[in-house]
C-alpha positions in Angstrom: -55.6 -52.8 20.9 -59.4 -53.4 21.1 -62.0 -50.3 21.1 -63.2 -48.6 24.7 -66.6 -50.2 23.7 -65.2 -53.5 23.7 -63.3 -52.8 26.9 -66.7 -51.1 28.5 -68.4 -54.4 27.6 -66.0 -56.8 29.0 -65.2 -54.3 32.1 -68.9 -54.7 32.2 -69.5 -58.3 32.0 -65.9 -59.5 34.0 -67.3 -57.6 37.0 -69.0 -60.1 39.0 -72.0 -57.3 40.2 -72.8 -56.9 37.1 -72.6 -60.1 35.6 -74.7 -61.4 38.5 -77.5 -59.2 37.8 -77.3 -58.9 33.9 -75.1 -62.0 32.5 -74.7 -61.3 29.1 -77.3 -58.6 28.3 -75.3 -55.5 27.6 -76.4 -53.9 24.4 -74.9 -50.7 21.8 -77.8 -48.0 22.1 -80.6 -49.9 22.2 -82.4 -52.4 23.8 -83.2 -55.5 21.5 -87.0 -56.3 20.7 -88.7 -58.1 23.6 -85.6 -57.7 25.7 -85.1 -59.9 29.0 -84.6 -57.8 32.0 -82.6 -56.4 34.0 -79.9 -55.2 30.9 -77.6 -52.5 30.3 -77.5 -50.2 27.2 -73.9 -48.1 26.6 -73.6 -45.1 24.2 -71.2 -42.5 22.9 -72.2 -39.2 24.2 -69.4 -36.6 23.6 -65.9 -37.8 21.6 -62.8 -36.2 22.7 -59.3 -36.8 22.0 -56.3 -34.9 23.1 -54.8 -33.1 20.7 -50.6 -31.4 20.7 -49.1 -28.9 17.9 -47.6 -31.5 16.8 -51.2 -33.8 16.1 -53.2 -36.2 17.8 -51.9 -37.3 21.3 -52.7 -41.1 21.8 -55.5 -40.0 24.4 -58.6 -39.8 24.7 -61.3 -38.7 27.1 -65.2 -39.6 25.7 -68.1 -39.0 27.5 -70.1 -42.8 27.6 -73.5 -43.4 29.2 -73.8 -46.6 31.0 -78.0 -47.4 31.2 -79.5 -49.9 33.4 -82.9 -51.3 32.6 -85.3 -52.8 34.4 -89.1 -54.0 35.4 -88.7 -52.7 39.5 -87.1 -49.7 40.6 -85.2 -51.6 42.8 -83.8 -53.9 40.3 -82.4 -50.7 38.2 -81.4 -48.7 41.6 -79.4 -52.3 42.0 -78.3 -52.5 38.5 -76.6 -49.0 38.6 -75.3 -49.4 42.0 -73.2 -52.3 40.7 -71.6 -50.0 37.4 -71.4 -46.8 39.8 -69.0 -49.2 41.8 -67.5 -51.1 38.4 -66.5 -48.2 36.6 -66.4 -45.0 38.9 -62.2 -44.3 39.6 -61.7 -47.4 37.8 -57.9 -47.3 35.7 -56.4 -50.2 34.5 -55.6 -52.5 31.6 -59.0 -54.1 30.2 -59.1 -57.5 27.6 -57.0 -60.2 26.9 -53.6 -59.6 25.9 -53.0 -58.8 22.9 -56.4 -57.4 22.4 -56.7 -54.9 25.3 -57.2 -51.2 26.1 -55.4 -49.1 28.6 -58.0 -46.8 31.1 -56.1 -44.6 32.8 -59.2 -43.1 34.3 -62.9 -43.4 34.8 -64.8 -40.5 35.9 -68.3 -40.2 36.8 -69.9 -36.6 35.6 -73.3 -36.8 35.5 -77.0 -38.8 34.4 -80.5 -39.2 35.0 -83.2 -41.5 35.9 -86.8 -41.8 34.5 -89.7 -44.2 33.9 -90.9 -45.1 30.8 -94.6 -45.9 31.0 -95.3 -47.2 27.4 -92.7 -50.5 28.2 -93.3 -50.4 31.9 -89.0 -49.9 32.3 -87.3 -47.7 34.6 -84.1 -46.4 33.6 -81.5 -45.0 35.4 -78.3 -43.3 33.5 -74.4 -42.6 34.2 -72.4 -40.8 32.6 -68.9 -41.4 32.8 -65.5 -40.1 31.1 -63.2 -42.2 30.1 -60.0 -41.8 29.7 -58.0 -44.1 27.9 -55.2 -45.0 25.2 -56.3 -44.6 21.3 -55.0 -46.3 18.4 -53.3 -43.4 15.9 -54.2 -45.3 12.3 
């Protein structure tokens, strides 16, 4: 089983709007120095995990932000278009067998746009939960 930020990078990258717009420039957290654009940043907002009397459950339900980055506001308005359409209601098996992770649902709840005048970027945000199979150990 491989980690839901492996599978939101390869979800990411495997979906051809995306990848058409981005190619290989998805990034943990941060932006790397002197970045070409457009890219996408992904981070952990809120963990959750379901949990029974009898322990943890095997589920889990995190809140990820998907962030698109780019030099036009109509690059980024493109950029998140393509995610809002990859990932919102998206359930499925993600990866290459054996290394994949089950998403039994993708569900957008929120996010934000803004422009950021010191690197000339605009930004715009998604939040999504996901929920998905966990590895127990």
């Amino acid at each position: 089983m491989i980690s839901i930020e492996d599978g939101i990078v390869y979800r990411s990258l495997n979906y051809v709007g995306i990848s058409a717009l981005i190619g290989d420039r998805i990034f943990a957290q941060k932006l790397t120095q002197n970045p070409v654009m457009p890219a996408l940043t992904y981070q952990l907002i809120t963990p959750m995990s379901l949990i029974s009397h009898q322990g943890m459950s095997g589920t889990a339900y995190p809140r990820y932000q998907i962030t698109g980055w780019d030099t036009t506001e109509l690059g980024v308005i493109a950029l998140m278009k393509a995610v809002r359409l990859c990932w919102s209601g998206y359930k499925g098996t993600v990866g290459v067998a054996p290394n994949t992770v089950v998403i039994q649902a993708s569900l957008p709840v929120g996010g934000y746009e803004t422009y950021e005048p010191e690197t000339g970027l605009f930004m715009r945000a998604l939040d999504f939960e996901i929920w998905h199979e966990e590895a127990l150990s």
